[in-house]
Backbone as ProteinMPNN parsed JSONL, in Angstrom:
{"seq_chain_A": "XXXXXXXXXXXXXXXXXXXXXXXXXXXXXXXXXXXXXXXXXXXXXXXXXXXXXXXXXXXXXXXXXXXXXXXXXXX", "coords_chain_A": {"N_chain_A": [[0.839, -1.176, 0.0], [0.579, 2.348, -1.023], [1.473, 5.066, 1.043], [0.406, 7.951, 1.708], [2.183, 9.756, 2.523], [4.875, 8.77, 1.208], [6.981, 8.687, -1.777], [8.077, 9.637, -5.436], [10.994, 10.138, -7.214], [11.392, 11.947, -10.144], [13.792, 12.816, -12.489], [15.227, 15.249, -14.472], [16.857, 13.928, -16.261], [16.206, 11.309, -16.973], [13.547, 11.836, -18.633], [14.629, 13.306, -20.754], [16.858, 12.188, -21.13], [16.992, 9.456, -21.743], [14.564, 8.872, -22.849], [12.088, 8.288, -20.982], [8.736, 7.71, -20.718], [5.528, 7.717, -19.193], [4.078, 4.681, -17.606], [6.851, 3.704, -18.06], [8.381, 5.235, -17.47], [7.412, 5.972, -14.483], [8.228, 3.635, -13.126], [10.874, 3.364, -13.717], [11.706, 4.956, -12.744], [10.916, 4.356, -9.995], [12.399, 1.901, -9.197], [14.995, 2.865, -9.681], [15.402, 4.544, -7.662], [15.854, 2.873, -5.161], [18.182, 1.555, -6.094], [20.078, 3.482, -6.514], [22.808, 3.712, -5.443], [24.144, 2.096, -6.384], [24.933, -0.47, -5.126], [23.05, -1.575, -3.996], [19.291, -3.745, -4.733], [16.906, -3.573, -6.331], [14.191, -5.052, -4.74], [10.801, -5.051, -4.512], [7.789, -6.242, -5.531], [5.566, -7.092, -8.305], [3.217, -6.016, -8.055], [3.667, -4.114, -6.275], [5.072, -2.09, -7.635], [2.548, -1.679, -9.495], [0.463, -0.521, -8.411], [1.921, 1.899, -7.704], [1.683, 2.965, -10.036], [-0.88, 2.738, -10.859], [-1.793, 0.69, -12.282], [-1.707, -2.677, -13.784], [-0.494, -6.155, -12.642], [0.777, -7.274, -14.586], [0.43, -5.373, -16.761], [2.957, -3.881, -15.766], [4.615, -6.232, -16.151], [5.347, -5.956, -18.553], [6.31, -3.694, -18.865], [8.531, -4.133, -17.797], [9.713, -5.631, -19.162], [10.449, -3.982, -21.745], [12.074, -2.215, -20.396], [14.1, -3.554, -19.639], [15.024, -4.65, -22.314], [15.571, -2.397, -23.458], [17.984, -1.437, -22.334], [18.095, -0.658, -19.78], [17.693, -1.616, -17.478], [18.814, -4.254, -15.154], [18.107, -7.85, -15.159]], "CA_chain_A": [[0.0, 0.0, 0.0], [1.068, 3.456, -1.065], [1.235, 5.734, 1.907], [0.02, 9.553, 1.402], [3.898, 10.44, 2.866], [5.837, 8.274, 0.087], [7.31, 9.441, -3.286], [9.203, 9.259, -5.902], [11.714, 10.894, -7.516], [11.524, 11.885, -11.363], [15.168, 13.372, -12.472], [15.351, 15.243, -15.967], [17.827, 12.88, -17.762], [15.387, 10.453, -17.099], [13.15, 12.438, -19.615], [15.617, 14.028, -21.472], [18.125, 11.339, -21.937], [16.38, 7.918, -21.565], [13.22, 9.494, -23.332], [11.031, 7.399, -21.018], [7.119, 8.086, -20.479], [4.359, 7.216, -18.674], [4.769, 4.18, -16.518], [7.929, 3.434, -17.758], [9.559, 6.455, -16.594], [7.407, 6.01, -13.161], [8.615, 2.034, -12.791], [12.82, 3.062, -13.59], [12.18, 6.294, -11.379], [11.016, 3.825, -8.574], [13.657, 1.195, -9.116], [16.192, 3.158, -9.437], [15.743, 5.508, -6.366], [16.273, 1.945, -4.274], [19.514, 1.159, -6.612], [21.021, 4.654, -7.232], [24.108, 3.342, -4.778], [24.91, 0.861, -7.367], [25.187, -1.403, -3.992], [21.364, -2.301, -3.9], [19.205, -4.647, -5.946], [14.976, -3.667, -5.975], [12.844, -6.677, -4.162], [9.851, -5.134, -4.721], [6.486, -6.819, -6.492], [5.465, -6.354, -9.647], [1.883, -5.609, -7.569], [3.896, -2.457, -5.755], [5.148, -1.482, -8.804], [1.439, -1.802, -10.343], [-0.124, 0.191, -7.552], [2.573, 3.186, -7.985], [1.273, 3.291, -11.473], [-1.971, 2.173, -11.197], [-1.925, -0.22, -13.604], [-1.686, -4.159, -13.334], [0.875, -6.285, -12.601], [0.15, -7.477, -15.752], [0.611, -4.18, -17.576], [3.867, -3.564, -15.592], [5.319, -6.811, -16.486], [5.057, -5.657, -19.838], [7.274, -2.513, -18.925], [9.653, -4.152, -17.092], [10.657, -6.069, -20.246], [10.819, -3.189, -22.261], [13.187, -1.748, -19.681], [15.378, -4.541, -20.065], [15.202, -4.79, -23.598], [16.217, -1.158, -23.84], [19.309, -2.479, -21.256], [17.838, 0.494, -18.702], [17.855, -2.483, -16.249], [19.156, -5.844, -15.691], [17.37, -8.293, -14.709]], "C_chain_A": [[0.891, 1.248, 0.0], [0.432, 4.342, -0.191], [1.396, 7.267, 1.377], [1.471, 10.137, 1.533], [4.984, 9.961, 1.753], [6.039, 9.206, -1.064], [8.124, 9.238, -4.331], [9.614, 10.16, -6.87], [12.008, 11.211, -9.274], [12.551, 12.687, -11.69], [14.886, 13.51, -13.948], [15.929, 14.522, -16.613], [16.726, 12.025, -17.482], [14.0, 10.307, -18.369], [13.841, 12.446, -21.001], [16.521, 13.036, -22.232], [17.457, 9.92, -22.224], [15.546, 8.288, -22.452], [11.64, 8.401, -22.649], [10.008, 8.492, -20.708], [6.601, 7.722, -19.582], [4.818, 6.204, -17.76], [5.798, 3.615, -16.647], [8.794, 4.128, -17.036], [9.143, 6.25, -14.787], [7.968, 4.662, -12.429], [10.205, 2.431, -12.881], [12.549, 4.177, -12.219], [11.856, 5.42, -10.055], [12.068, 2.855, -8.123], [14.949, 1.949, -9.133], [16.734, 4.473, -8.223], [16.06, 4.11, -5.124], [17.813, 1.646, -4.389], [20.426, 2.314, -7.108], [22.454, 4.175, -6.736], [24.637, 2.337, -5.749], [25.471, 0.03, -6.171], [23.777, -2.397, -3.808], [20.55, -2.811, -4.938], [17.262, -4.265, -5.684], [14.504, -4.89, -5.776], [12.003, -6.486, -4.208], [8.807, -5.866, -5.214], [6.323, -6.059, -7.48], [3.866, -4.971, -8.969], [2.318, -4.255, -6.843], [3.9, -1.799, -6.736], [3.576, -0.526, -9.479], [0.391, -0.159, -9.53], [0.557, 1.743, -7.419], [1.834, 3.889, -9.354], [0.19, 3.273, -11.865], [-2.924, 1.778, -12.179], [-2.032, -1.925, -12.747], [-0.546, -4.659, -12.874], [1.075, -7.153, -14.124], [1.019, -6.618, -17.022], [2.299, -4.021, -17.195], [5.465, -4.41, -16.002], [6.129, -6.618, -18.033], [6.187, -4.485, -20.299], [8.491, -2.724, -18.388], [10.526, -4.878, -18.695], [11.227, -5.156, -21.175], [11.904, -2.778, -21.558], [13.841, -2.642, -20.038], [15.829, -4.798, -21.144], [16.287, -3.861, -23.768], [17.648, -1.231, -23.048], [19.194, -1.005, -20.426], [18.224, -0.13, -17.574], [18.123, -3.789, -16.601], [18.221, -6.82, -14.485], [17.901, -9.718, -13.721]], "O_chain_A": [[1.819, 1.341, 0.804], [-0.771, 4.584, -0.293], [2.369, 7.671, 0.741], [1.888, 10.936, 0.695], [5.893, 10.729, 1.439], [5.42, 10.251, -1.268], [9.075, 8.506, -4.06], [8.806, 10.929, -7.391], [12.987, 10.598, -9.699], [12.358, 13.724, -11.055], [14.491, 12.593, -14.669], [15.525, 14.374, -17.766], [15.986, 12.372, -18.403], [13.557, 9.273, -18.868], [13.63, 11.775, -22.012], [16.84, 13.004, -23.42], [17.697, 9.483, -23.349], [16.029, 7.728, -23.436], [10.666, 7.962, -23.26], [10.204, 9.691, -20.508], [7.405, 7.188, -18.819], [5.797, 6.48, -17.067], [6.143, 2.91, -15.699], [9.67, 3.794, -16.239], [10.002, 6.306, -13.907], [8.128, 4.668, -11.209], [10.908, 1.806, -12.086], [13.051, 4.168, -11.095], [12.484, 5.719, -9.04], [12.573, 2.873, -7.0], [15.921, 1.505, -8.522], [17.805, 5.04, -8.004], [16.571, 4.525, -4.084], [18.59, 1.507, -3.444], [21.333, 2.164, -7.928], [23.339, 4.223, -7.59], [25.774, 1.888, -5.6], [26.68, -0.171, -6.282], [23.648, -3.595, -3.555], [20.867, -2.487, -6.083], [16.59, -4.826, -4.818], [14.435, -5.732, -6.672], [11.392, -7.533, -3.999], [9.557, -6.78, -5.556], [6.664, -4.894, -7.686], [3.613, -3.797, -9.241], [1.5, -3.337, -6.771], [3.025, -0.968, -6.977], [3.463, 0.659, -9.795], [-0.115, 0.829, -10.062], [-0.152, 2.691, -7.079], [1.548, 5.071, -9.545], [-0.08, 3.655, -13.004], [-4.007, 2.111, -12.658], [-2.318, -2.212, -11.585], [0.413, -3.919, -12.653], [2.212, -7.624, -14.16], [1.853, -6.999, -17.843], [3.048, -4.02, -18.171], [6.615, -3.991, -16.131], [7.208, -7.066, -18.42], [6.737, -4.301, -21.385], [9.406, -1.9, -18.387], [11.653, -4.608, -19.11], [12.396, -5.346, -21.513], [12.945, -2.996, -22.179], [14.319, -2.419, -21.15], [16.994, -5.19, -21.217], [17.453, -4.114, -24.07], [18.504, -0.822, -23.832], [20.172, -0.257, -20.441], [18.918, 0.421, -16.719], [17.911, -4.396, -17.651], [17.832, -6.529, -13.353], [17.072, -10.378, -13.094]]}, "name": "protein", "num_of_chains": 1, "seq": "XXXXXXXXXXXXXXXXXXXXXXXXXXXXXXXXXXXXXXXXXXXXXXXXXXXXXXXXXXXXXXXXXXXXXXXXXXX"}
């Protein structure tokens, strides 16, 4: 459950350089505010994910591959 106090962090290159959108840009911007240290690895659900975005987990699975495709993330 997303708490009213949470957030997350959208960074222009993320726009700008990546050119992501919609819930791709909100799915790397949440993974990668856990893994910015390049020390940490996201454990989340796809179902957190889904609920940031409020979409499926379904739908998100869908974006996570794209991310990986695009080699944004490894899997």
């Amino acid at each position: 459950m997303i708490k009213d106090e949470n957030y997350v962090s959208i960074q222009g290159w993320m726009i700008n350089s990546l050119k992501l959108k919609g819930n791709e840009l909100i799915i790397y911007a949440l993974i990668y505010g856990f893994t910015q240290d390049g020390e940490q690895w996201f454990e989340g659900s796809r179902q957190y994910l889904a609920e940031w975005c409020n979409s499926t987990k379904r739908g998100v699975q869908k974006n996570l591959k794209t991310l990986v495709e695009k080699g944004y993330l490894i899997k």
